[in-house]
N, C-alpha and C positions, 0 to 999 in steps of 0.2 A: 826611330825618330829621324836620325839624317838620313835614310830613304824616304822618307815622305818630303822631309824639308826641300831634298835635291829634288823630287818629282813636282813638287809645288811648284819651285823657281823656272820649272820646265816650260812647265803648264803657262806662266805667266809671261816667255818671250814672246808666241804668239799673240796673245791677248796685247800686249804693248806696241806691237807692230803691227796689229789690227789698227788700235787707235790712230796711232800715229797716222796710218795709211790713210783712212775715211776722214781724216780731222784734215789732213794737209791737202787733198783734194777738194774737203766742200769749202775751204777757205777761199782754193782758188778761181771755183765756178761762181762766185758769190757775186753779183754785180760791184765794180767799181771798183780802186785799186789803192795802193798805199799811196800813192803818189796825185791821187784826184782830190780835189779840192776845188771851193768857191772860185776861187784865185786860181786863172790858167796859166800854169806849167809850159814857157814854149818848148815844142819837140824837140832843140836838142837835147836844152835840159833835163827833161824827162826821159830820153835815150840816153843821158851819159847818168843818169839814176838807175834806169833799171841797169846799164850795163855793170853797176856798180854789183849791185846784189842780186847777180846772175839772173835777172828776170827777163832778160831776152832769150836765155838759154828753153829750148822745147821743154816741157812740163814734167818729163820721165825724168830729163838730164837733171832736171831740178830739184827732183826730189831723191836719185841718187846719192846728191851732192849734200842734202839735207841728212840722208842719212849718216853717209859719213861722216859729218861736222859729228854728229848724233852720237856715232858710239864714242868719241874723243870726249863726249862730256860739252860738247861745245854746242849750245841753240841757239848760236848765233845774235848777227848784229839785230836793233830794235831800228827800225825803219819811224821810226817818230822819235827816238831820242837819239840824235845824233852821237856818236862818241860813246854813247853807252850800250853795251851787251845785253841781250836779255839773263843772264847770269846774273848780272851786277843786279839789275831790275828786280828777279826774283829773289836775290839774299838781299835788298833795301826791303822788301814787301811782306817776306815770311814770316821774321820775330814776329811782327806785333800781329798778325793773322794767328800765327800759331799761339800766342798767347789769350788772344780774343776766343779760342778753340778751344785751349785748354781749361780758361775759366767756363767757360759753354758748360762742356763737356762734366766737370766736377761739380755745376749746380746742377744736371741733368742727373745725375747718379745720386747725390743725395738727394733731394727730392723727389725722385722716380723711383729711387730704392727704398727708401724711406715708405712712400706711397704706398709701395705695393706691397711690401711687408705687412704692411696696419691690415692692408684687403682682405690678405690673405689669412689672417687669426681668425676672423667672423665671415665667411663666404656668404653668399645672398642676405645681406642683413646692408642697413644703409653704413656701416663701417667700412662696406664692401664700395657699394654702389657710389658714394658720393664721388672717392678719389679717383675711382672708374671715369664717372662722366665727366671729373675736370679731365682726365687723361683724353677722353675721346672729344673733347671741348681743343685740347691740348694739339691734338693733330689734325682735326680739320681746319687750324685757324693758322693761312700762312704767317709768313716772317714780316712780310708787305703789309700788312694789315697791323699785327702785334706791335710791332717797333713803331709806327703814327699813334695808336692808343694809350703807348706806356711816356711815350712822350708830352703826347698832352695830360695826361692825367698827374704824373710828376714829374713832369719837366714844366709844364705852362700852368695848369690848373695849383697844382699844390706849390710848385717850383720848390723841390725835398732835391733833384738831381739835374747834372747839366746833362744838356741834348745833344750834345757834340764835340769830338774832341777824341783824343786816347791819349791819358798819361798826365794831359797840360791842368787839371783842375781837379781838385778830389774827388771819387765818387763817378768820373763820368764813365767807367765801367764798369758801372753795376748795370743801366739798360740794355748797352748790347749783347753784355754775356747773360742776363735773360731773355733777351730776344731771342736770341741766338738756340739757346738751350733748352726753352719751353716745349717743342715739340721732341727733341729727346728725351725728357724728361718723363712724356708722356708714354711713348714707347719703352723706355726703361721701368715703369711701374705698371705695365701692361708683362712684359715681360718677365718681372720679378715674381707679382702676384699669381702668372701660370707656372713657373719653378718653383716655388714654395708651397703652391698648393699640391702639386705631385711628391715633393719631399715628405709633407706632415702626413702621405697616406698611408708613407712605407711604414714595414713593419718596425724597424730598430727605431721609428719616433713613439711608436706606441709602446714599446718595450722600455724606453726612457720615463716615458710617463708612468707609465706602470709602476717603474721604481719610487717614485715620488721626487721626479728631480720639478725642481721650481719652471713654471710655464717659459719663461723668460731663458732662464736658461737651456732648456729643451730646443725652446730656436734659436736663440744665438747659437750657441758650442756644435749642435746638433744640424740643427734645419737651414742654416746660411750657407756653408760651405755646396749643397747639393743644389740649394735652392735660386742661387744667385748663379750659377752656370753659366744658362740663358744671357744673361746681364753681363759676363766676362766675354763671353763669344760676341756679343754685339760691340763690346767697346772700342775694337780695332777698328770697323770699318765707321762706328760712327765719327770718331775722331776724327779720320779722312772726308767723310762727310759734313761735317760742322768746317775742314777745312776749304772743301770745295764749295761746301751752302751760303759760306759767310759772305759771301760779295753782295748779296742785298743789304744784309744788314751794315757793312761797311758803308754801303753807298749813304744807305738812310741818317747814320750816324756819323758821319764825314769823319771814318778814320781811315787813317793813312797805309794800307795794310795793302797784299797783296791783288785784293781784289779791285780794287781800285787802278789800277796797270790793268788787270785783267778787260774793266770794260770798258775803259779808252782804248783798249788795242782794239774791242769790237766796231767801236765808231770810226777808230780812223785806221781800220782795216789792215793793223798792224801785224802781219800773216806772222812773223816769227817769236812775237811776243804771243799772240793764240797759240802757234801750237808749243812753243816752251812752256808754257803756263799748263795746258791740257794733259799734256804727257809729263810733267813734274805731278801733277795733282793725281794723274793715273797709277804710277808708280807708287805714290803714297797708297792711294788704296790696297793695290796688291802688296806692297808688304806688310799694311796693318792689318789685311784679313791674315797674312801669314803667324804675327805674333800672338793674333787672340787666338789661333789656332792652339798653336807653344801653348800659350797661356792657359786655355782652358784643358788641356792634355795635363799640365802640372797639375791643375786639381782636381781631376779625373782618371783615377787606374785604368778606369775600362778603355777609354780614351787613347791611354797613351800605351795599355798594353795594344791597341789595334794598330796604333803607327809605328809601335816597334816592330811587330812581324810583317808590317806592310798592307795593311789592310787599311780601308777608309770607314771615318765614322759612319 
């Protein structure tokens, strides 16, 4: 196991340095600059700005110098908010994103596991088929869409929840952590119901049943641990995903959370708040694909006898 963990962590310097690379260059081909605006900047002004935040420096120099700040931990000053670090920026913005995540994330597992457990006791029967088609209802219907629907129908039609806010009014995070979560949910009960139905084929479920253990208990004790697999392997990267996806739904639902920094730095071309943001949210991925790895290795012999001798699933 720590030969694969060390070969994983390997695997993922390049890939971090890839991002970083292609994200700090299209930021900077991009028309237009941190310093443009309605409002003209006279030249010295705006000479003695970029000289501030090395952007008169050639564009290699610049992005040396980026790197170094980079491995120190340091992504630098936020060229729209004076005085403040993109650091500062990104620990104001995370709790409450990672919290909007994590509730995501827990109504998409119950409900997507839940889902796909039921599908999978009766296959092609409508027990199957209905939670199917909301799951595939589930994933074609973006977040853009979902979050205006669920708002008017109980925020304005019924008014049962507020429409905006996080934290300041009861209840007004139950719409975005099911915006947020619905089309996980859908993927999680797509996924559950194909690990469970491969579980209840093998033989030691039929040998269970054979004995006369009660249905119920046959998949709980027996057919969850093999059959939800699928479902622990997916959890890492989705979590990182629910953290990187949430900026729409932030925006729709005016909470104050990470993504919100994120697409004011796009409008006002705030180069070191994108890429601190890009490569914090990168990182996240690649370590949580690393622990559902761990993670699904722990419930898995075969799994984790492969990464102990060095071999990949």
């Amino acid at each position: 196991m720590g030969r694969f963990l060390a070969s994983r962590l390997l695997q993922a310097i390049p890939v971090i340095l890839a991002v970083i690379t292609v994200t700090f260059f299209l930021v900077r081909v991009a028309p237009g600059g941190p310093f443009d605006s309605e409002k003209a900047v006279i030249p010295e002004v705006k000479a003695a700005l970029e000289a501030q935040y090395r952007l008169d420096q050639p564009l290699f120099s610049q992005y040396l110098a980026y790197l170094g700040d980079l491995a120190q931990g340091d992504f630098g000053p936020s060229f729209k908010y004076p005085g403040r670090s993109v650091n500062e920026l990104i620990g104001a913005g995370l709790p409450v994103t990672a919290e909007l995540g994590l509730y995501a994330l827990l109504i998409a597992t119950l409900i997507g596991g839940l889902a796909g457990v039921i599908a999978s006791l009766r296959p092609n029967t409508p027990q199957d088929y209905v939670p199917m088609a909301l799951a595939m209802i589930g994933i074609c219907m973006p977040t853009f869409l979902l979050g205006p629907l669920l708002v008017l129908v109980f925020g304005i039609e019924l008014e049962w929840l507020p429409v905006s806010g996080w934290g300041d009014i009861p209840g007004d995070k139950i719409l975005p952590s099911i915006t947020l979560g619905a089309a996980y949910a859908a993927y999680i009960a797509r996924l559950s119901r194909a690990g469970m139905l491969e579980v209840l084929s093998q033989d030691y479920i039929r040998t269970a049943r054979a004995k006369g253990l009660p249905e119920w208990q046959v998949v709980v004790k027996h057919g969850l641990r093999g059959g939800l697999l699928p479902v622990v392997a997916f959890l890492g990267p989705a979590f990182a995903g629910l953290l990187a996806g949430s900026f729409v739904v932030e925006t729709i639902f005016q909470i104050p959370g990470l993504g919100r920094f994120y697409v004011q730095a796009a409008f006002n071309r705030d180069y070191t708040m994108i890429l601190g943001t890009t490569v914090f949210l990168s990182t996240l991925i690649v370590l949580f694909n690393l622990l559902s790895d761990v993670l699904a290795a722990s419930l898995n012999p075969r799994l984790r006898h492969q990464y102990q001798t060095g071999g990949m699933p």
